[in-house]
C-alpha positions as CSV (number, residue, x, y, z in Angstrom):
1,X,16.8,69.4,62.5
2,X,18.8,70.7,65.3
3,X,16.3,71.7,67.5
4,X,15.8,68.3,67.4
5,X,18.4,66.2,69.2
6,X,18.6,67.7,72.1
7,X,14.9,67.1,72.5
8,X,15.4,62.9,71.1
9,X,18.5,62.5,73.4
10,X,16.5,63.7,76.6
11,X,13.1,61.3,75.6
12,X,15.6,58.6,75.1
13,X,17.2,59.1,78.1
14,X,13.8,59.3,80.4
15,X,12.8,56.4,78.5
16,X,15.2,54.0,79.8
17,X,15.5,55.3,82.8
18,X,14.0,52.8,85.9
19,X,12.1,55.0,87.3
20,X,10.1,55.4,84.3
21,X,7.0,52.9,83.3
22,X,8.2,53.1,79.6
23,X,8.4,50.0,77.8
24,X,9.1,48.4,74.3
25,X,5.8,47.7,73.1
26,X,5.8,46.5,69.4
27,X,8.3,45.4,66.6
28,X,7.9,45.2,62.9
29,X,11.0,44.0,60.3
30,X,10.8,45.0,56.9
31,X,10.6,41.8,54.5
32,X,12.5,43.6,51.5
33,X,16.2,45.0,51.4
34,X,17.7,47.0,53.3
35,X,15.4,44.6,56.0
36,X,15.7,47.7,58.5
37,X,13.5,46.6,61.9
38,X,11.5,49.4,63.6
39,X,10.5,49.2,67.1
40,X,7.8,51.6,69.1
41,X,8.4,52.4,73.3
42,X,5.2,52.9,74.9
43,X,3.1,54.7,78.2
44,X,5.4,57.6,78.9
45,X,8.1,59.3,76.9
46,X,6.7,57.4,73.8
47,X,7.3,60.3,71.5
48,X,10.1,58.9,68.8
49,X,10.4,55.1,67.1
50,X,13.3,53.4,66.5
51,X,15.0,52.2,63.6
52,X,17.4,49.5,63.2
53,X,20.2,48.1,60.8
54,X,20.9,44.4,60.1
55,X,24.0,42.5,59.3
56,X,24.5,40.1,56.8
57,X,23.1,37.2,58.8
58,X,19.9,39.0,60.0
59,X,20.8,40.2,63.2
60,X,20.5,43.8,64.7
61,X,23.4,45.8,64.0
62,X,22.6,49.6,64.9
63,X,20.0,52.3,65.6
64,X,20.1,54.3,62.3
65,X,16.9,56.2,62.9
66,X,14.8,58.2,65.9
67,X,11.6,59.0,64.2
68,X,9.4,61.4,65.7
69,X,5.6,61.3,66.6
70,X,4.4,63.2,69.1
71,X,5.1,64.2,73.0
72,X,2.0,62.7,73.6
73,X,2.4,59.5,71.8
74,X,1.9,55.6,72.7
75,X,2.4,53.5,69.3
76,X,0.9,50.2,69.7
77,X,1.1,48.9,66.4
78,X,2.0,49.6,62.5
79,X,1.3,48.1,59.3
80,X,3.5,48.7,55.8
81,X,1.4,48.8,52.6
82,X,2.7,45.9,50.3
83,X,5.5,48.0,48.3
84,X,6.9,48.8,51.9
85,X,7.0,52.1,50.6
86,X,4.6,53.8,53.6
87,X,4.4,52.9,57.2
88,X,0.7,53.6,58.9
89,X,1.2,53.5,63.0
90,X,-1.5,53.4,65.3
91,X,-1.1,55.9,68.1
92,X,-3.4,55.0,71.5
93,X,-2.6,57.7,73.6
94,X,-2.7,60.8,70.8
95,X,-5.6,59.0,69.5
96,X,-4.2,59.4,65.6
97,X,-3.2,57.5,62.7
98,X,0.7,58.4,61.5
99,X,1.6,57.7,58.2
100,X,5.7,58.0,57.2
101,X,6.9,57.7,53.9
102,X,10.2,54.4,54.0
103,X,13.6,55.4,51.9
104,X,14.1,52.1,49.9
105,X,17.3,52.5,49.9
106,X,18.1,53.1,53.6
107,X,15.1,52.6,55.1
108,X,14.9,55.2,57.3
109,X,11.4,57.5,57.3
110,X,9.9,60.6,56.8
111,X,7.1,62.2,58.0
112,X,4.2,62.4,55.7
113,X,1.0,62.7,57.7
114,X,-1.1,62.3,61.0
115,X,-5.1,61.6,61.3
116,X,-7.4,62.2,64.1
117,X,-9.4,59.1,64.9
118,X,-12.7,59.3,64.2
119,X,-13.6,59.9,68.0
120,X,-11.4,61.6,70.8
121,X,-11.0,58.8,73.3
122,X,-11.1,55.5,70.7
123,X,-7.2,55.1,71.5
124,X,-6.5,53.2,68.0
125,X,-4.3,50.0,69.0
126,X,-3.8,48.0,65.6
127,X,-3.7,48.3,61.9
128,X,-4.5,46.0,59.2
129,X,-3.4,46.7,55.5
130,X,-5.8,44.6,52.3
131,X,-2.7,43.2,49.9
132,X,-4.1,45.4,47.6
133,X,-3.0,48.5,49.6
134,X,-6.2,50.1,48.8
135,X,-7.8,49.9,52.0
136,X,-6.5,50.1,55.5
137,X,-8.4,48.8,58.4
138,X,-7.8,50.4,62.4
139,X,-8.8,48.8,65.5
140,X,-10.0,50.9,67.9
141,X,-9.5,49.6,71.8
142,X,-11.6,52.1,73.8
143,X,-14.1,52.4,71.2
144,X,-14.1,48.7,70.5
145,X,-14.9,49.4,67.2
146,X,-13.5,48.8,63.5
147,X,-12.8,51.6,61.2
148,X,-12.3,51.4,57.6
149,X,-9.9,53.6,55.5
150,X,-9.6,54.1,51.8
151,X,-5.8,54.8,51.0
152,X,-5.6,57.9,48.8
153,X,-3.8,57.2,45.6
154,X,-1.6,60.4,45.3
155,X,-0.8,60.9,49.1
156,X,-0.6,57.4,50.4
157,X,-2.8,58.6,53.4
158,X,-5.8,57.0,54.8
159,X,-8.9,58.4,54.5
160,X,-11.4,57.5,56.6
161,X,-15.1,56.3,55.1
162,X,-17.3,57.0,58.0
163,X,-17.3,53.3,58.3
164,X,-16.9,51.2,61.7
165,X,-18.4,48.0,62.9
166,X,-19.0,46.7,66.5
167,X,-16.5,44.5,68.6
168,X,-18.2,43.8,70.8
169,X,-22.4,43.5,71.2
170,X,-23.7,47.5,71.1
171,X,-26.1,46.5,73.7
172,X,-23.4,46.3,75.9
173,X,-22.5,50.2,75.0
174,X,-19.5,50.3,72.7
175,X,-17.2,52.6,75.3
176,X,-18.1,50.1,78.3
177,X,-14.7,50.2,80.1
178,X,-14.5,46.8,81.5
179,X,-13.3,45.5,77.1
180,X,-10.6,46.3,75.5
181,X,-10.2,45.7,71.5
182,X,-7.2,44.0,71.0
183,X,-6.2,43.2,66.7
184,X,-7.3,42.6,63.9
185,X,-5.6,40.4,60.5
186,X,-6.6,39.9,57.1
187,X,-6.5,36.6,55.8
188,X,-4.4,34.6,53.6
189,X,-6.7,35.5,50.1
190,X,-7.6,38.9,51.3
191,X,-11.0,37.9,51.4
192,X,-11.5,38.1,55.4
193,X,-10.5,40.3,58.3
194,X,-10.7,39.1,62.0
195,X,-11.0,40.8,64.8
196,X,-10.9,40.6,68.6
197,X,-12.0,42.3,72.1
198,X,-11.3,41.3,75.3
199,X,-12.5,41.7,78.7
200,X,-11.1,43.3,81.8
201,X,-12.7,40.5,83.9
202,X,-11.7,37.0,83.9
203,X,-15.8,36.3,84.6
204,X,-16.7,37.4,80.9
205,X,-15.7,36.5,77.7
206,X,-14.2,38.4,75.0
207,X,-15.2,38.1,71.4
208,X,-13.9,37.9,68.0
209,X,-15.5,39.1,64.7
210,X,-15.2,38.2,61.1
211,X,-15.7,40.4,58.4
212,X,-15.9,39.9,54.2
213,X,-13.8,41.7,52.5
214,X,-14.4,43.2,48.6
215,X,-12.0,42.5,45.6
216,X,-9.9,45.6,47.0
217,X,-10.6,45.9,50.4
218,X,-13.7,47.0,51.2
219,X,-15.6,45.9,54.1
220,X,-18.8,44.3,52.6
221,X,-20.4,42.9,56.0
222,X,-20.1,41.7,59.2
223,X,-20.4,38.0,59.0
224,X,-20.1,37.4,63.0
225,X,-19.1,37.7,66.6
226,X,-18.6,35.1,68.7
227,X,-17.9,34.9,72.2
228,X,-14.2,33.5,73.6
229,X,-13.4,30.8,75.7
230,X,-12.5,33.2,78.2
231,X,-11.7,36.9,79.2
232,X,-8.3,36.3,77.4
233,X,-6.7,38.2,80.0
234,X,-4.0,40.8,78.1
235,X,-4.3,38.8,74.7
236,X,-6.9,37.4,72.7
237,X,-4.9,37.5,69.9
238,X,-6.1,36.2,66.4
239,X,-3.2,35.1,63.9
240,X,-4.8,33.4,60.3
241,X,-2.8,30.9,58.7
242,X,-0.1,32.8,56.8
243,X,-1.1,30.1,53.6
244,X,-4.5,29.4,53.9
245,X,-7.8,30.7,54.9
246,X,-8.8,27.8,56.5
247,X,-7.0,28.3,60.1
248,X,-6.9,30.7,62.2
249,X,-5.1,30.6,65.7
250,X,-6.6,32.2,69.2
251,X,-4.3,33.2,72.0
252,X,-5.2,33.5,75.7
253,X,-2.7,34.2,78.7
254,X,-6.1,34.3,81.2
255,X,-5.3,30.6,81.5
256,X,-2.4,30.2,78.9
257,X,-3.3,28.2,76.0
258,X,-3.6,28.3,72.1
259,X,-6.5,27.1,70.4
260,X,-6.8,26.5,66.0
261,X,-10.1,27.2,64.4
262,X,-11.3,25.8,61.3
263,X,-12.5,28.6,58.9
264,X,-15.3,27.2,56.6
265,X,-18.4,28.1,54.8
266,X,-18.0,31.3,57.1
267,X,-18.4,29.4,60.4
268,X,-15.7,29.1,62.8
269,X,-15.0,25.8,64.6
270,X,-12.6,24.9,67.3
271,X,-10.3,22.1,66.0
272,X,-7.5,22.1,68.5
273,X,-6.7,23.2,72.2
274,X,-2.9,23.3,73.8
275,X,-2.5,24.0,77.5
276,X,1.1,26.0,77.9
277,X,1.4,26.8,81.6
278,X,4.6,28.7,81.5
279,X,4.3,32.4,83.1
280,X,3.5,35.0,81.0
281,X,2.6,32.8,77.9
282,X,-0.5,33.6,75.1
283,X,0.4,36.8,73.9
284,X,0.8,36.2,70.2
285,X,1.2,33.4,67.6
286,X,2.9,33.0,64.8
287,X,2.1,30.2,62.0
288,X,5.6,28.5,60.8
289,X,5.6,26.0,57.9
C-alpha cells in the first residue's frame, strides 16, 4: 500500500494541472448510509476514482478514498447493483469492465475484479444494472453495440453471455467511426432497457433502441430502433420516468432541446418538445416528482 501514494499523489497532481486535458467526467451518490459520492476524471491521468464524504445536510465534506484502476484508464460511467454492495465501472480507454466490492460501513472500495470487453477497441461507455442484480447490461461506444452480462452469484462479477445487439443499423458496419453509442437505462418495472447512438455529423441522425427484458434480466429481443430528431451532437441521452414506464425523456445539445416520448404497446411516440437555447444545454435529464 505504500508503493502506492506516491504513485496517487503524482496522477492527482497531473490531473489538475492546466496543462493537462483531464476532466471530471461522471458522478454517482450512493442512495443508502454512509451516502459516500464517487466521482471518475477522464482522457489523461484517469487512473484512480474518487470518493467522497457527506455532512449531515448532504453536502460534500471530504475525499476519503483514491481508488485505483489502471494507468491506462478513462471511466465513463458506473452502475451499483441494488444492495449497493458492488460497484461495476465502465472503462473506455482500457476497454474493461471494473468491478469493486463497497464497505457498508464506510463506503470506501476494494478491488475485486476487471473484464476485457468482448472486443479490443469497443471502448465500453455506460452500464445498466436489472433491479434484480442478476444481469448487467454494457454499452459499448466504438462498437455501438449492447452487451449482456449475467452477474455470478458467488463473485459478484459479470460474466459475459456472448450476447450483444446493434445500435445502430449493421448495414451501416457496426465500427463506422462517424457514431458513437452514448447510454443505455432500464425502466421503471425492469421490463425495458433503452438505448442510444449518436452521430458525429449534425447531417445524420442518431438512433435509440428498445429492448424486452426477462423476469430477471435477460435480454429477450430487440423490439426497435428508431432514428433521432437529430445527430444529438455530444448527447442523445435517454432518461425513463423514474415511476412509470410510460415516459421516457430524449436529450439533444445539436440544437438544445428536450423532448418526452410516450412508451406504449411497445411503440414510441413523441408527446412533447422544449427548445432551451442556453450554451452547453442537453446533456442529461433527470425526472423530478
Amino acid at each position: 500500500m505504500a508503493s502506492r501514494k506516491p504513485k496517487t499523489k503524482n496522477c492527482a497532481a497531473k490531473a489538475a494541472s492546466p496543462e493537462t486535458k483531464t476532466r471530471a467526467i461522471f458522478v454517482l451518490a450512493a442512495k443508502k448510509p454512509p451516502y459516500t459520492v464517487y466521482g471518475n476524471p477522464f482522457y489523461d491521468h484517469a487512473g484512480f476514482g474518487n470518493v467522497f464524504s457527506v455532512n449531515e445536510n448532504g453536502a460534500l465534506h471530504e475525499n476519503i478514498q483514491n481508488y485505483e484502476y489502471s494507468p491506462k484508464s478513462a471511466i465513463h460511467g458506473m452502475v451499483f447493483d441494488p444492495t449497493e454492495s458492488y460497484l461495476y465501472s465502465a472503462d473506455m480507454w482500457a476497454d474493461k469492465i471494473w468491478t469493486h466490492k463497497k464497505d457498508l460501513d464506510t463506503g470506501r472500495l476494494t478491488f475485486i475484479d476487471s473484464l476485457d470487453a468482448p472486443e479490443a477497441g469497443d471502448h465500453p461507455r455506460w452500464v445498466a444494472i436489472h433491479p434484480s442484480g442478476k444481469y448487467l447490461y454494457v454499452l459499448m461506444e466504438a462498437g455501438n453495440s449492447l452487451a449482456e452480462y449475467v452477474i455470478d452469484e458467488r463473485r459478484h462479477v459479470p460474466v459475459f453471455t456472448h450476447k450483444t445487439y446493434p445500435l445502430i443499423p449493421p448495414s451501416l458496419n457496426l465500427r463506422n467511426k462517424n457514431y458513437r453509442s452514448d447510454v443505455c437505462a432500464v425502466s421503471h418495472s425492469g421490463q425495458y432497457l433503452f438505448a442510444t447512438a449518436r452521430s458525429n455529423t449534425f447531417d445524420t441522425t442518431g438512433y435509440i433502441s428498445a429492448f424486452k427484458l426477462g423476469p430477471v434480466g435477460q435480454i429477450e429481443r430487440q423490439i426497435c430502433m428508431n432514428p433521432t430528431p437529430t445527430s444529438g451532437g455530444h448527447s442523445n441521452a435517454v432518461s425513463p420516468c423514474d415511476w412509470s414506464d410510460e415516459w421516457l425523456a430524449l436529450t439533444d445539445d445539436q440544437e438544445g432541446w428536450v423532448e418526452i416520448y410516450r412508451w406504449k404497446d411497445e411503440f414510441l411516440a413523441r408527446v412533447a418538445h422544449c427548445d432551451i437555447k442556453e450554451p452547453g444545454f442537453g446533456m442529461n435529464a433527470i425526472w423530478y416528482d
